[in-house]
VOGU-3710 file (C-alpha; in Angstrom, 3 decimals, decimal comma):
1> xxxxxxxxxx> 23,042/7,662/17,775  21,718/5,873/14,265  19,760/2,781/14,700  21,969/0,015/12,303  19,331/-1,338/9,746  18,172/-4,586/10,119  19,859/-8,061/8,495  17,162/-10,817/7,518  18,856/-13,973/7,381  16,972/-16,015/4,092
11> xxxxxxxxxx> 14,908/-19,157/5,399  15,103/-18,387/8,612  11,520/-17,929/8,617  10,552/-21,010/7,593  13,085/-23,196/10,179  11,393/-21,276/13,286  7,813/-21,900/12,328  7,855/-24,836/14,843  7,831/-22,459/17,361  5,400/-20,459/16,528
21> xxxxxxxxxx> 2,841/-21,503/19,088  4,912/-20,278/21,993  3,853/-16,581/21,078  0,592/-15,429/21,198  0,915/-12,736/19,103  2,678/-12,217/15,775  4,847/-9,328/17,064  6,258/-11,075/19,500  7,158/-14,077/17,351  8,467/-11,699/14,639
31> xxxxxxxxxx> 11,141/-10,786/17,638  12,266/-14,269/18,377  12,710/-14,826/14,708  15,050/-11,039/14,562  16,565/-12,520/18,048  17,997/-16,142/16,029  18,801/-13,701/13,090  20,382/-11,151/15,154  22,568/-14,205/16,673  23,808/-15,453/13,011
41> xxxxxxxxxx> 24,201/-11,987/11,774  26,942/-10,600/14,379  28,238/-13,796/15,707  27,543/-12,945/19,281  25,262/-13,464/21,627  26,019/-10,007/23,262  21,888/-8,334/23,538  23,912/-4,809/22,361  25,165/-6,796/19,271  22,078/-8,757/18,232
51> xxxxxxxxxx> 20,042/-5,573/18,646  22,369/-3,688/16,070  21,038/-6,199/13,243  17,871/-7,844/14,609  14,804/-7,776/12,356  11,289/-7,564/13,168  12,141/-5,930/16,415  11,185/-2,605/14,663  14,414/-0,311/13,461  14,390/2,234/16,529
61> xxxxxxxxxx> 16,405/2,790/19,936  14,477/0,575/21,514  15,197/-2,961/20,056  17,691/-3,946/22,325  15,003/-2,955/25,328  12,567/-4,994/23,694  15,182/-7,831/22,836  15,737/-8,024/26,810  12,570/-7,863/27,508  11,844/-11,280/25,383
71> xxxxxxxxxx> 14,689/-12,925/26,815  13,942/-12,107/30,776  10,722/-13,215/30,136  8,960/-10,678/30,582  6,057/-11,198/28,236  3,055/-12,718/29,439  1,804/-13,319/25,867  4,416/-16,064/25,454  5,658/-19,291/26,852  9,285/-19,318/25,644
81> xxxxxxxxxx> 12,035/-20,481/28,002  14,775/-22,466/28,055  12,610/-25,773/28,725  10,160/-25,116/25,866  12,706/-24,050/23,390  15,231/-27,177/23,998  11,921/-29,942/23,925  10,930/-28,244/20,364  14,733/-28,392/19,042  14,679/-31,611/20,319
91> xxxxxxxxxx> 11,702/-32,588/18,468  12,879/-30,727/14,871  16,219/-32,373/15,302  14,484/-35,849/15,844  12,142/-34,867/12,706  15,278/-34,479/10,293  16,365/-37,970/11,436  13,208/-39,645/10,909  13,125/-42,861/9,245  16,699/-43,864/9,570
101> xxxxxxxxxx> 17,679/-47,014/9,807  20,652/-46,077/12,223  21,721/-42,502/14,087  25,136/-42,394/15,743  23,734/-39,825/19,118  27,158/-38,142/20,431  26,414/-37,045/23,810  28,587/-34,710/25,575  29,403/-31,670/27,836  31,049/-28,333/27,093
111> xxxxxxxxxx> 31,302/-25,849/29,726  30,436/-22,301/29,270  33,176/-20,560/30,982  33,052/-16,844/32,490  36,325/-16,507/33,600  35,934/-12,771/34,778  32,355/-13,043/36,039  31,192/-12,728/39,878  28,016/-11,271/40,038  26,120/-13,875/37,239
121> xxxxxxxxxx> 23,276/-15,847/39,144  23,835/-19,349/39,896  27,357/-19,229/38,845  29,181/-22,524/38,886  32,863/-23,860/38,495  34,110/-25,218/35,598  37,340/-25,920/34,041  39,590/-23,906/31,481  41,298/-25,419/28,373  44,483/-25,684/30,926
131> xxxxxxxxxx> 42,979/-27,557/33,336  42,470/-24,714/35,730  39,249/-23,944/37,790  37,518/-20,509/36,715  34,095/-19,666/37,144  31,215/-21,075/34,330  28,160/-23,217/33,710  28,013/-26,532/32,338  26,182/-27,630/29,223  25,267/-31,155/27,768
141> xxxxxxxxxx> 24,669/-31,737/24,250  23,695/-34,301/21,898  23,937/-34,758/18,063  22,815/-37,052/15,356  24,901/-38,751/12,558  23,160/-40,131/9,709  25,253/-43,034/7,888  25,425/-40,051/4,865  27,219/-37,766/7,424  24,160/-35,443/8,088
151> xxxxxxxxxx> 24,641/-33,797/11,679  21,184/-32,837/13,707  20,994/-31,278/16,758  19,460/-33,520/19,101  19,693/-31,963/22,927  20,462/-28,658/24,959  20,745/-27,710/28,377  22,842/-25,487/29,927  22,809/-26,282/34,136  24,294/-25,325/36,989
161> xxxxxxxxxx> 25,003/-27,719/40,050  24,497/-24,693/42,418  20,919/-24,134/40,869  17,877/-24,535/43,427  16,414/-27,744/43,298  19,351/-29,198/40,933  20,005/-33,299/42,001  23,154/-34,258/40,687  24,868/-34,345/37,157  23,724/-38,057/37,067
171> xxxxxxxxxx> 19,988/-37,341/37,027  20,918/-34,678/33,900  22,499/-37,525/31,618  20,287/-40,253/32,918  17,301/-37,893/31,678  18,905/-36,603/28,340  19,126/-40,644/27,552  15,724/-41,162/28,055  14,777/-37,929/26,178  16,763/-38,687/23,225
181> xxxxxxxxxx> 15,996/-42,287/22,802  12,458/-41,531/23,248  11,787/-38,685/20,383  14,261/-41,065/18,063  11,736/-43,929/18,612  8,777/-41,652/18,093  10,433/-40,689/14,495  10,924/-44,459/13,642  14,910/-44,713/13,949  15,279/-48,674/14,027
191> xxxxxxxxxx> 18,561/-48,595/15,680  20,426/-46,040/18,080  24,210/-45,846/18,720  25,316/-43,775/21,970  28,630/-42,601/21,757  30,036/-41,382/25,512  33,484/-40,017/26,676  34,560/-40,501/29,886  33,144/-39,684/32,545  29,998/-41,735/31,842
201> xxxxxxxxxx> 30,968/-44,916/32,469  28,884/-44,370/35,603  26,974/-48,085/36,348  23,438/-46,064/36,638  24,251/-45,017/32,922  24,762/-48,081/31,965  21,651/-49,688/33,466  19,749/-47,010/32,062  21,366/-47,540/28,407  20,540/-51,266/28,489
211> xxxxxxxxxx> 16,704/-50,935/30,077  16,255/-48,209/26,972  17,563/-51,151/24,236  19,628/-49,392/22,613  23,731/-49,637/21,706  26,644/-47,951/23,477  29,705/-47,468/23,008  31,596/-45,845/26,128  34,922/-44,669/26,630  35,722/-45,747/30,474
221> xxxxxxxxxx> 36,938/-43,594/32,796  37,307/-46,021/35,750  39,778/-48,387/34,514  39,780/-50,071/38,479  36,058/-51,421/37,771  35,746/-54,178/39,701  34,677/-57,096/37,336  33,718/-60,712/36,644  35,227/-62,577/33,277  32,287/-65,003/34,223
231> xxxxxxxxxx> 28,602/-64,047/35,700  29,959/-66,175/38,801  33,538/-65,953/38,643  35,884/-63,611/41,216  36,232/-59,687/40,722  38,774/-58,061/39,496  39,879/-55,029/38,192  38,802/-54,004/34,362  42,175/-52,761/33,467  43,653/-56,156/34,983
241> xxxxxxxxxx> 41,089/-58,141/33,116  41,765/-56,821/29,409  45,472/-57,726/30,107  44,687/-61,498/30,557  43,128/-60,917/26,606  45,327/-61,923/23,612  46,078/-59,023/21,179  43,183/-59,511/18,310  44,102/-57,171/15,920  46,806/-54,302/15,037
251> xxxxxxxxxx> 46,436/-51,853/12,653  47,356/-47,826/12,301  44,888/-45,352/12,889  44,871/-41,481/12,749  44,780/-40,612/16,558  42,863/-37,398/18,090  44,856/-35,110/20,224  43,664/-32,295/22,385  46,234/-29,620/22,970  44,850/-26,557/24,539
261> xxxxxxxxxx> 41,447/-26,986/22,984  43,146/-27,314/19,554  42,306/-31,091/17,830  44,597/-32,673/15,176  45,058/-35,800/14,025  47,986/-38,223/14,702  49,090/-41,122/12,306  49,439/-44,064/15,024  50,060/-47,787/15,441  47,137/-49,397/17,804
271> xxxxxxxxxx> 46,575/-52,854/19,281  43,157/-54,395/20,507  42,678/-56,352/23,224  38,808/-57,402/23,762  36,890/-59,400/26,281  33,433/-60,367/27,962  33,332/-59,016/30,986  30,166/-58,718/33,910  29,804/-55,649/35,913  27,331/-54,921/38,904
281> xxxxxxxxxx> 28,088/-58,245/40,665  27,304/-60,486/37,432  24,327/-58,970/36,480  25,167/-56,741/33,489  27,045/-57,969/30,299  29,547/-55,820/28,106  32,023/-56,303/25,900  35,254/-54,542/27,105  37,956/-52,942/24,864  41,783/-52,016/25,154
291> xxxxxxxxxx> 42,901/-49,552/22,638  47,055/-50,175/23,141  49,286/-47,118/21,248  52,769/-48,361/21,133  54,631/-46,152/19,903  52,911/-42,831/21,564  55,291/-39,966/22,522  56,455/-39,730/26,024  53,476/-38,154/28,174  51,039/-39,013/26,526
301> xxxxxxxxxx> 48,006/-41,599/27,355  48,815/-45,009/27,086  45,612/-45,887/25,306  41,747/-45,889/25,594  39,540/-48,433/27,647  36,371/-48,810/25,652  32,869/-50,172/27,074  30,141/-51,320/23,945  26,849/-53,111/23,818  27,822/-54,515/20,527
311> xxxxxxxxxx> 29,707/-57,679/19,872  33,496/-57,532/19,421  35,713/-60,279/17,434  38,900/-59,231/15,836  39,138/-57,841/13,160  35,968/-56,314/11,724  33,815/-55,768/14,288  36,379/-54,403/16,905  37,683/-52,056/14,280  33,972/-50,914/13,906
321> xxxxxxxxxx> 33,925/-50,020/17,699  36,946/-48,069/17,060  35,490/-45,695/14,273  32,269/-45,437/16,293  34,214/-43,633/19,282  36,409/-41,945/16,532  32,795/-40,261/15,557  32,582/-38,175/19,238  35,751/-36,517/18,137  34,038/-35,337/14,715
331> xxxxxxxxxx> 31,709/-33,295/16,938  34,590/-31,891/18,592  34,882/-28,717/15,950  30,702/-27,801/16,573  30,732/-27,064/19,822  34,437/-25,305/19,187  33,146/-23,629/16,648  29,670/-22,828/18,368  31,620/-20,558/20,897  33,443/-18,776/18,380
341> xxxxxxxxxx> 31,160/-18,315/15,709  27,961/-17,708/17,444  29,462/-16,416/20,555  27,983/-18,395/23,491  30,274/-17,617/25,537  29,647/-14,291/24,901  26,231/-14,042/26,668  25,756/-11,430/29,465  22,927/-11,918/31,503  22,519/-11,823/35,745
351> xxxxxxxxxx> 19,690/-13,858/35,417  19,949/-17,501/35,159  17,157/-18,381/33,233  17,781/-15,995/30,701  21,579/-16,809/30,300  19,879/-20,269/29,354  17,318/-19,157/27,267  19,875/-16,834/25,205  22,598/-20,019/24,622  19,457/-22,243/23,423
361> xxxxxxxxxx> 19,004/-19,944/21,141  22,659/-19,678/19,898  22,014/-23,693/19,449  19,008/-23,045/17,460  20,792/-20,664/15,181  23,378/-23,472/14,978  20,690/-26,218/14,055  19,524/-23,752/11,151  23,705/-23,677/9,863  23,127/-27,320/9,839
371> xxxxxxxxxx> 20,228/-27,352/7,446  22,117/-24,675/5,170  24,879/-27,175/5,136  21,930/-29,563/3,443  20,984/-27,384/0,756  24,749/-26,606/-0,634  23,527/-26,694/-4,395  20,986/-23,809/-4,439  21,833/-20,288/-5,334  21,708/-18,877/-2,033
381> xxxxxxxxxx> 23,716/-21,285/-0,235  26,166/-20,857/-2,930  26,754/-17,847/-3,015  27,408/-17,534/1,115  29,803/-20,225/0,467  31,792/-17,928/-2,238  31,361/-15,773/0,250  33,271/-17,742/2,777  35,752/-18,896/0,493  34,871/-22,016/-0,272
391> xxxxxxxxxx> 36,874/-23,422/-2,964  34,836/-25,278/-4,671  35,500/-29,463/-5,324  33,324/-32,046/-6,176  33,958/-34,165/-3,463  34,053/-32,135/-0,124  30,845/-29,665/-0,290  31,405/-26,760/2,042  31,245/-26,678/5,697  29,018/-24,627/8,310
401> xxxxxxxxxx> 31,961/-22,896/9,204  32,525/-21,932/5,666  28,570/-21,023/4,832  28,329/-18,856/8,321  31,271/-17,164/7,565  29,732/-16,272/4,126  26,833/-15,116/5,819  27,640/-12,800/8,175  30,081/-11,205/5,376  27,125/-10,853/3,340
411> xxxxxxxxxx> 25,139/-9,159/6,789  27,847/-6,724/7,648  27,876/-5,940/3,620  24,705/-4,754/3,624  24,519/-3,597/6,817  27,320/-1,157/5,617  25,920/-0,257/2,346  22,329/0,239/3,249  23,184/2,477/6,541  25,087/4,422/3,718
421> xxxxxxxxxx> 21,709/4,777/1,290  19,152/5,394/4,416  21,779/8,196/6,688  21,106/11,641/5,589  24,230/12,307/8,097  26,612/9,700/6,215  29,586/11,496/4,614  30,433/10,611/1,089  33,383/8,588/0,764  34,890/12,010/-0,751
431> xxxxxxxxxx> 33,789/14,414/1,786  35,347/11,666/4,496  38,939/12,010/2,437  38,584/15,764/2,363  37,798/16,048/6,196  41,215/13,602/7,225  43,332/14,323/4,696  42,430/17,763/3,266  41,246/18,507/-0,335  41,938/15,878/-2,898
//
């Protein structure tokens, strides 16, 4: 069978240098770097297709061999994991942050479901875009906004609860906080934003977001809280608290709905309700938040319940709240478009640790998208956006989706025509005609 040629993905090179030192030789990092390349080329994270058009691993039958060698760590010349590869992604992503006055961190899961899988180590139980419980992993991410709308990827890890030596979900957020707030502050990011979903309204995250100093805002899941309107006064139930609050403010707002994992955007009427309120017995302060939808169709949720560090008056500074939460939905489409475009669902691996290793490098290739998405006025970028069909306007650059796209059209492209040049066994396009259709 011919060996495909290889695809080398332009500045590639220089984004994986930071991980350079987890090799100790320069073969093997030459594979990692064909490995990320290989994932961006065919969109998948399938070892058979990332083999086909991997670099550096050396043109021959063996690539895909030597690709799942890397991954199953089998190496003793290098240290790369899923641990090691996540703290120095976390570390780059901090780096393209550094300095900022403020970063908006979006923290949030995304299962990795394997509907059809039994035999896959470790395998957990997720949900499906229905609701339904099929078999999967779970993964929690993080990224950056910049006040310019730069996106940086800012934590990975894909866990399992059924793991050895796993402690609870809790202990994975509760760590990823600390993590991220900690290489932020190491960059010098003066002020940090955490933007949750539900779900993590949990009081031990909350406690841990106010001992780290830094500003929340928290969609809340349990609207039955029990708490105080007063450090001293009785308990009562969150929900039952907002509703003793005046409406502040009403405006109209473009709503996010989910449908079936497919997001769009809903013109809709809102009104705020806001209070102080003490959780934990009196000894923790927030500022509470009803988001009220009127005029919502029938079946849908009534409205949002939103927790926040930062101080809410009508007007202004609720309406700031607002677009803050409105920013987790803008990350929505990355890891959507993560699963599609670089295939993470894709992977197929028994091993555990190498099903991790293999999606933290799908998020590296994603990170290096990201950076492309920076660089929008040079030559090469350009041209993978023509590729991609970007149309172009001076106002609204084009998208990852768009420059990826562009990409692997250019990969398969030359993949094709260079197969063509190098295969002694290639028909001509005429000799092809002749053989289906007969002499032309």
């Amino acid at each position: 069978m011919r060996v495909s040629a290889p695809v080398e993905v332009a500045g590639l090179d220089a984004f994986v240098q930071p991980y350079r030192s987890l090799f100790g030789d320069r073969r093997l990092f030459a594979g990692f770097c064909g490995a990320v390349a290989g994932i961006l080329a065919s969109g998948s994270t399938r070892v058979r297709q990332m083999a086909r058009v991997t670099p550096s691993m050396g043109v021959t039958p063996h690539a895909e061999r030597r690709l799942r060698r890397l991954i199953h760590h089998q190496n003793q010349r290098t240290e790369l994991n899923a641990e090691t590869l996540t703290e120095r992604l976390q570390a780059q992503g901090a780096e393209r942050v550094a300095g900022e006055a403020e970063v908006v961190v979006v923290l949030d899961g995304s299962d990795l479901r394997k509907p059809h899988s039994q035999k896959l180590e470790h395998l957990d139980v997720v949900r499906d875009l229905k609701g339904n419980l099929v078999p999967g992993y779970h993964t929690l991410n993080a990224i950056g906004l910049t006040p310019d709308g730069r996106q940086s990827l800012l934590y990975h890890r894909t866990y399992s609860t059924r793991s050895p030596g796993f402690l609870s979900e809790n202990a994975v957020v509760l760590e990823a906080l600390r993590q991220i707030t900690r290489s932020l502050r190491e960059v010098g990011v003066v002020r940090i934003i955490f933007v949750l979903d539900r779900g993590f309204d949990d009081l031990k995250v909350l406690k841990r977001l106010r001992r780290l100093k830094v500003d929340f805002v928290i969609r809340a899941q349990h609207v039955e809280r029990r708490v105080r309107l007063q450090p001293t006064g009785e308990n009562r139930a969150l929900q039952a608290a907002l509703q003793l609050a005046p409406v502040s403010h009403t405006f109209a707002m473009s709503r996010p709905v989910l449908r079936e994992g497919k997001l769009s955007w809903r013109p809709t009427p809102a009104e705020i309700r806001a209070q102080e309120v003490w959780v934990d017995e009196g000894k923790l302060h927030v500022h509470a938040l009803h988001l009220h939808f009127p005029t919502r169709p029938k079946g849908e949720q009534q409205g949002w319940t939103l927790l926040t560090s930062l101080p809410v008056s009508p007007g202004v500074h609720a309406g700031q709240v607002v677009r803050l939460y409105l920013r987790r939905w803008s990350t929505k489409d990355v890891f959507s478009w993560t699963k599609t475009a670089l295939g993470w669902e894709q992977v197929r691996v028994l091993q555990f640790e190498a099903l991790r290793t293999l999606v933290a490098m799908a998020w590296l290739a994603a990170a290096f998208v990201f950076t492309l998405g920076e660089t929008v006025d040079t030559p090469e970028v350009k041209l993978l956006a023509h590729l991609g069909g970007a149309v172009p306007h001076k106002n609204r650059p084009p998208g990852k989706k768009t420059i990826l796209l562009g990409l692997q059209r250019l990969s398969a492209a030359y993949l094709a025509r260079h197969t063509t040049r190098q295969s002694e066994e290639h028909p001509s396009e005429k000799t092809l005609v002749d053989k289906l259709f007969g002499p032309q």
